[in-house]
One Martini backbone bead per residue (centre of mass of N, CA, C, O) as a GRO file, in nm:
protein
  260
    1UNK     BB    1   1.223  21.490  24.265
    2UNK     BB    2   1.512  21.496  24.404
    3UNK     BB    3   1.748  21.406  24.524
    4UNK     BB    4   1.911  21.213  24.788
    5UNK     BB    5   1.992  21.296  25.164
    6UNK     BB    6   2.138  21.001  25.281
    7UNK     BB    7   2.402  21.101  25.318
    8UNK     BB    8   2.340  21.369  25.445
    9UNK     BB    9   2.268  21.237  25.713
   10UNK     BB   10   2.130  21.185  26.042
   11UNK     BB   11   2.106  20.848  26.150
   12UNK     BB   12   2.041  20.649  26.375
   13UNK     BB   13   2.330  20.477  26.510
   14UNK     BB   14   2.550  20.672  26.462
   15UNK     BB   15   2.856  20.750  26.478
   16UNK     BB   16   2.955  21.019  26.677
   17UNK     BB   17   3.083  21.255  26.809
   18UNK     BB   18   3.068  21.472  27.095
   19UNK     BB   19   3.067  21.751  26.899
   20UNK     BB   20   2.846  21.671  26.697
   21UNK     BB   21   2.627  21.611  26.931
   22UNK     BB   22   2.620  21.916  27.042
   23UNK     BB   23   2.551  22.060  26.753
   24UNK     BB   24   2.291  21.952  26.716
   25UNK     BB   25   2.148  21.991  27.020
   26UNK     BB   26   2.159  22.303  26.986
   27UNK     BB   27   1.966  22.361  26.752
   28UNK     BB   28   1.727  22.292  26.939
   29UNK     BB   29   1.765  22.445  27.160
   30UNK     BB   30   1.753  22.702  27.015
   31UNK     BB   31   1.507  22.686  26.892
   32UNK     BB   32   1.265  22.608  27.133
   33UNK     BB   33   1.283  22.942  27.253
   34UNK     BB   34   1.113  23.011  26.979
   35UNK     BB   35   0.799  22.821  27.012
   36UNK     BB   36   0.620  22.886  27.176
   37UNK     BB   37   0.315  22.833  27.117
   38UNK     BB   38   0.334  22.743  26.840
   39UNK     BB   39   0.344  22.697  26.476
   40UNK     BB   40   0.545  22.449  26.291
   41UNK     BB   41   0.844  22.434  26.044
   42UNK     BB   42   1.011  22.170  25.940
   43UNK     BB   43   1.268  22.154  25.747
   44UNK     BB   44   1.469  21.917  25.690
   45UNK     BB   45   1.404  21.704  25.938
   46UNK     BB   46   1.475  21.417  25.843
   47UNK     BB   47   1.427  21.146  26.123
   48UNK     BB   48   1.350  21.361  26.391
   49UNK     BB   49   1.532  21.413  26.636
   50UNK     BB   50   1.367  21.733  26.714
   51UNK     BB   51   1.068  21.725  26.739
   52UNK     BB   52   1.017  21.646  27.000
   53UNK     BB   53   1.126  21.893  27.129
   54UNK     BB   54   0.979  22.116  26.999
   55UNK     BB   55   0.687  21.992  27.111
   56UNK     BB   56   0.742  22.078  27.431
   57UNK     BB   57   0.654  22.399  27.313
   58UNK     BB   58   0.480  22.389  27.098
   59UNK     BB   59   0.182  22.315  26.954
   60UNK     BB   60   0.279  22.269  26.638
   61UNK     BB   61   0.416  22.004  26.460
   62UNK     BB   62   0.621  21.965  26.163
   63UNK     BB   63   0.725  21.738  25.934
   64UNK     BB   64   1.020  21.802  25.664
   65UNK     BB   65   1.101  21.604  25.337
   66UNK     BB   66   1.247  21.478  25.066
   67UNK     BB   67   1.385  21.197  25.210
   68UNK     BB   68   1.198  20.913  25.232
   69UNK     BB   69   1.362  20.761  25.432
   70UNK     BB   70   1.373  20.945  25.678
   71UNK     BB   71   1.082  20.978  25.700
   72UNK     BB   72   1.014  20.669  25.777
   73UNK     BB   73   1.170  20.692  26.074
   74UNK     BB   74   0.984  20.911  26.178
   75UNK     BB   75   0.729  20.754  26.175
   76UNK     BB   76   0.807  20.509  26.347
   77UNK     BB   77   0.862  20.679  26.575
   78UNK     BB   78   0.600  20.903  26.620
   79UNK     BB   79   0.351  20.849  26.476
   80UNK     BB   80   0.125  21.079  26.596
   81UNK     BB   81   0.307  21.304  26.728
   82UNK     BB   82   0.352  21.382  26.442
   83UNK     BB   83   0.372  21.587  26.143
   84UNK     BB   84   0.439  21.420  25.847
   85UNK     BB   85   0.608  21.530  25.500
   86UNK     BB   86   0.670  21.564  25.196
   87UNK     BB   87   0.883  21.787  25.082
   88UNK     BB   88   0.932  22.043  24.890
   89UNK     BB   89   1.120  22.398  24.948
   90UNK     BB   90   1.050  22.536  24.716
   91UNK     BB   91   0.716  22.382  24.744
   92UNK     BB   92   0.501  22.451  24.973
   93UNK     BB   93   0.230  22.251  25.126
   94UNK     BB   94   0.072  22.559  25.183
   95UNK     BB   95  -0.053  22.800  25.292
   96UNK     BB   96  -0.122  23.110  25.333
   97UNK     BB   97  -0.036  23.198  25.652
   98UNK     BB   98  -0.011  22.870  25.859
   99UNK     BB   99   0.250  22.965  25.990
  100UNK     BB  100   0.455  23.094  26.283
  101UNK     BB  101   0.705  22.870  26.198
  102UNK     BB  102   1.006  22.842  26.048
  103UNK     BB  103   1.252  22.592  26.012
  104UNK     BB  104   1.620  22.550  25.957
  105UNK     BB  105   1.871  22.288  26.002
  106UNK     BB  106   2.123  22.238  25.815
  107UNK     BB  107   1.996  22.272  25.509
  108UNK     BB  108   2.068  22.537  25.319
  109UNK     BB  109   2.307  22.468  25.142
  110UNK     BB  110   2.099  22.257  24.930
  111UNK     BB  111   1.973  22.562  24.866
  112UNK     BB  112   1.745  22.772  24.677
  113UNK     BB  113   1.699  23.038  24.904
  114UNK     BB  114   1.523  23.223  24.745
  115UNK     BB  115   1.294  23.021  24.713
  116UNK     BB  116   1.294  22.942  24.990
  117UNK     BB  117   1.174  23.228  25.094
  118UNK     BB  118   0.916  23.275  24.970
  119UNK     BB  119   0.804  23.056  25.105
  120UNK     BB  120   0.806  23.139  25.382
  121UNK     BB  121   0.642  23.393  25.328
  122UNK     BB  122   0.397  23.274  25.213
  123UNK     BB  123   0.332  23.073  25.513
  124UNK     BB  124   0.369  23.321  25.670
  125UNK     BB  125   0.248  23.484  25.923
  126UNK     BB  126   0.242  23.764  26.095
  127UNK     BB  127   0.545  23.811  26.233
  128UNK     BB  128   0.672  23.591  26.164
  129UNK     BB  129   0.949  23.305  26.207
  130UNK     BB  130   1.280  23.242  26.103
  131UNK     BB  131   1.476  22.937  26.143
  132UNK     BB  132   1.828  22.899  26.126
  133UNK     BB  133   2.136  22.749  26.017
  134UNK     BB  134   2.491  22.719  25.961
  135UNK     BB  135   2.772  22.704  25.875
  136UNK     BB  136   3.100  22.849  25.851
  137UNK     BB  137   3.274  22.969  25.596
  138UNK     BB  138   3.498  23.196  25.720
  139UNK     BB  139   3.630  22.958  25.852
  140UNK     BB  140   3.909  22.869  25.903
  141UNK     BB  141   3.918  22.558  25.729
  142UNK     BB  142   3.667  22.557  25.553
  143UNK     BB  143   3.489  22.263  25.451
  144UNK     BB  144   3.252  22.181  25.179
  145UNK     BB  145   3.004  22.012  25.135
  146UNK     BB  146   2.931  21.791  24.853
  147UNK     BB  147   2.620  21.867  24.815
  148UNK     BB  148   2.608  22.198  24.813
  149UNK     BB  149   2.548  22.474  24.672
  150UNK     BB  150   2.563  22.694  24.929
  151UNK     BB  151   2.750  22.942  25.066
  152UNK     BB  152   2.713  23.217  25.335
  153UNK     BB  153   2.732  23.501  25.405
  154UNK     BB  154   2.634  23.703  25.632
  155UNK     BB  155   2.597  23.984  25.426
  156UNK     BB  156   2.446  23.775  25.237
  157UNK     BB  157   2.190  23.701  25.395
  158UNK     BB  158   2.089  23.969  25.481
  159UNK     BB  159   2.020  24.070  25.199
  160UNK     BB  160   1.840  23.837  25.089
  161UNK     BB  161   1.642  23.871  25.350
  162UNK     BB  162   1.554  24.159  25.277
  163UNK     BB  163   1.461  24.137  25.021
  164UNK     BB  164   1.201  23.927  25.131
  165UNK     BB  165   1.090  24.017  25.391
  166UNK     BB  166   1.338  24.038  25.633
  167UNK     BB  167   1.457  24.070  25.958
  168UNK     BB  168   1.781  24.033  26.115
  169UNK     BB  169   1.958  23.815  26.358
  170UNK     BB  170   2.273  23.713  26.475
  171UNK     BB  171   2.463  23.420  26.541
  172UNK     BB  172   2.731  23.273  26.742
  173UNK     BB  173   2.892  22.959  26.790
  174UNK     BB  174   3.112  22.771  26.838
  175UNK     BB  175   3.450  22.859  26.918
  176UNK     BB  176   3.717  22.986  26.769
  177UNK     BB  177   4.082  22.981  26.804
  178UNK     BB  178   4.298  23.295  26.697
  179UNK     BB  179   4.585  23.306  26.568
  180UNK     BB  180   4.866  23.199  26.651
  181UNK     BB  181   4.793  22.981  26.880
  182UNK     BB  182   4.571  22.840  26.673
  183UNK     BB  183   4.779  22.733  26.510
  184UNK     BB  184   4.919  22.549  26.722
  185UNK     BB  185   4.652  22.399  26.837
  186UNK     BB  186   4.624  22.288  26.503
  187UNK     BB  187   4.907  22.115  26.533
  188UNK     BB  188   4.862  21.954  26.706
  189UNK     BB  189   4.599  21.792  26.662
  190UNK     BB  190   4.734  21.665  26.418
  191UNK     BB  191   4.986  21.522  26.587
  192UNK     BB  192   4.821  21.371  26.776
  193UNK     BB  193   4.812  21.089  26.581
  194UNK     BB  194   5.142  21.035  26.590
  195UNK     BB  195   5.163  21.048  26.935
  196UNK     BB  196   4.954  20.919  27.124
  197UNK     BB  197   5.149  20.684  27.228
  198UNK     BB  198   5.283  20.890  27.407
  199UNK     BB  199   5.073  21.066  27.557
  200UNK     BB  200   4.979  20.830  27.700
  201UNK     BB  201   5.241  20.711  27.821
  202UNK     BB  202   5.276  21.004  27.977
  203UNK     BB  203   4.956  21.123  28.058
  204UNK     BB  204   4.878  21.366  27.803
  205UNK     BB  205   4.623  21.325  27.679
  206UNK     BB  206   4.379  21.454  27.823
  207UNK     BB  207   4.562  21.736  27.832
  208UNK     BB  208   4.549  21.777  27.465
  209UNK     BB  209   4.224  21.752  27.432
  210UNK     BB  210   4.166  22.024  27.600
  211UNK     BB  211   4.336  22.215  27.448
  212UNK     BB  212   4.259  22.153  27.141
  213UNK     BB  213   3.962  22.060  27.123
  214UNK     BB  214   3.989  21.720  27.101
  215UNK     BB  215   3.755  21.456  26.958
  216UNK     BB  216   3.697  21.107  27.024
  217UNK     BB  217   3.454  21.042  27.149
  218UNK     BB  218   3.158  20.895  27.104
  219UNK     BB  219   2.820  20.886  26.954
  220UNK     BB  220   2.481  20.761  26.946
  221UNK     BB  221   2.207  20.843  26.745
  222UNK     BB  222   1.901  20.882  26.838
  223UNK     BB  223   1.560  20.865  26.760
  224UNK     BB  224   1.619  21.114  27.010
  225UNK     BB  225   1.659  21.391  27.203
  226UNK     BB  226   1.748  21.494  27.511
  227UNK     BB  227   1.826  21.564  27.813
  228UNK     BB  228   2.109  21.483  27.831
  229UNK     BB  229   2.171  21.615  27.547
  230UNK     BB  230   2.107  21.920  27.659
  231UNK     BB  231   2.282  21.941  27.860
  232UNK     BB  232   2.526  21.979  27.731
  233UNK     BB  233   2.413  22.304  27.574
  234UNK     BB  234   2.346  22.524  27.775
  235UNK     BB  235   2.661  22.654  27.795
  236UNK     BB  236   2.648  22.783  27.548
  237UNK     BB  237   2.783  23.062  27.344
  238UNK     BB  238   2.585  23.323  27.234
  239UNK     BB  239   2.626  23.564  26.957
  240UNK     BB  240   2.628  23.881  26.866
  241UNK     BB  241   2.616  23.991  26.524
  242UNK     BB  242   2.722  24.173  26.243
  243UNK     BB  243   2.584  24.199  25.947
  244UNK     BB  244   2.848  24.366  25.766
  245UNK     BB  245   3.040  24.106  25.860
  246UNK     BB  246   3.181  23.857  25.859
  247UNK     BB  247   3.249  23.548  26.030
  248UNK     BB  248   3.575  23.395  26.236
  249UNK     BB  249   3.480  23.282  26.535
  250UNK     BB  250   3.287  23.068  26.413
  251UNK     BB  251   3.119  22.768  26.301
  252UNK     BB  252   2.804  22.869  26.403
  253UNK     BB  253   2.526  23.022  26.256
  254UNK     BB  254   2.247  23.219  26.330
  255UNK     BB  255   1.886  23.276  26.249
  256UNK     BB  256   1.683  23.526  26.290
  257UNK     BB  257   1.367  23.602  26.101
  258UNK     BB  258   1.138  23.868  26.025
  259UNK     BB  259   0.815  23.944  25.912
  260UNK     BB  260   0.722  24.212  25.648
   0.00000   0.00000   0.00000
């Protein structure tokens, strides 16, 4: 078995922002809308924070990781509400054709994609779908994981499920805001760490962190994604992408891929 990432995991009573918070709930919300009645399997699982949610709407749902101390959290959480394996995303332990989604969600990063498209193409039943989502490499001022193998842009993701004989779909989320303005409004929120204490004496700091999209709030997380934090991420708006060209105004790319 490879390394462990229990250093880069979200692990339930962490401390994380509400902008974190809100990136993590959003991408179980919008995968659950994509199993309504599947058997899915979700590939680095974690301790399984969305499993639950995804089960709301599958029919069958699978949590796997290679991360040990992960996988026993979610055991300790889930009992027998969900099915979990310890499992390489490289060579997983399912035969051909037995499951109608793979989810990979935050963790493709890690991956050598060649092998581990190969691997969804052959556990996926016919007209399978991969659901995938990654950071947006190509966003201005964007810093890769210690841990990460690679990032891909947009058009590389593209070509190479399509080697491996997938059709995709893209789509950006959580958008950044581009030019002058962006630039200014990315330069106060640097500045607000060292006026903090007069905008807040002035009462402009709640008016500084809307403006610049800047979260001090902090927010805990459960074993397990709930009502609360989906609403959270409703409102959220996802967008259609073109393949073959960068995405530079969103933070996160999301990717739906039809096996053919």
């Amino acid at each position: 078995m490879p390394m462990s990432f229990a250093s880069e995991t979200e692990f339930p009573g962490r401390k994380i922002s509400s902008d974190t918070l809100r990136i993590i709930a959003h991408r179980y919300y919008w995968a659950s809308e994509l199993v309504l009645g599947k058997e899915l399997l979700e590939v680095g699982c974690g301790p399984g924070l969305g499993l639950g949610w995804l089960s709301h709407d599958a029919r069958r749902v699978i949590g796997g990781d290679i991360t040990q101390e992960s996988l026993a959290l979610a055991k300790k959480h889930y009992g027998r509400r969900v099915e979990l394996v310890r499992m390489d995303a490289h060579r997983l332990p399912f035969k051909e054709n037995s499951v109608d989604v793979v989810v990979c969600l935050a963790a493709i990063i890690y991956l050598d994609l060649p092998e581990f498209f190969n691997e969804c193409r052959r556990v996926l039943r016919m007209a399978g779908t991969l659901v995938i989502n990654t950071p947006n490499r190509d966003l201005p001022g964007f810093r890769p994981s210690r841990l990460s193998r690679k990032y891909y842009s947009v058009p590389q993701l593209s070509s190479l499920l399509a080697q491996h004989h997938f059709d995709a779909e893209f789509f950006g989320a959580f958008g950044a805001t581009q030019g002058p303005i962006g630039i200014w409004l990315r330069l106060l929120s640097i500045g607000r760490a060292a006026v903090g204490k007069s905008l807040r004496f002035l009462g402009l700091c709640e008016f500084s962190q809307r403006l610049t999209g800047f979260q001090t709030a902090s927010a805990t997380l459960g074993e397990e994604l709930n009502e609360e934090d989906m609403r959270l991420v409703k409102n959220v708006e996802v967008t259609p992408l073109p393949s073959d060209s960068p995405d530079m105004d969103h933070r996160i790319v999301y990717v739906i891929a039809h096996a053919r």
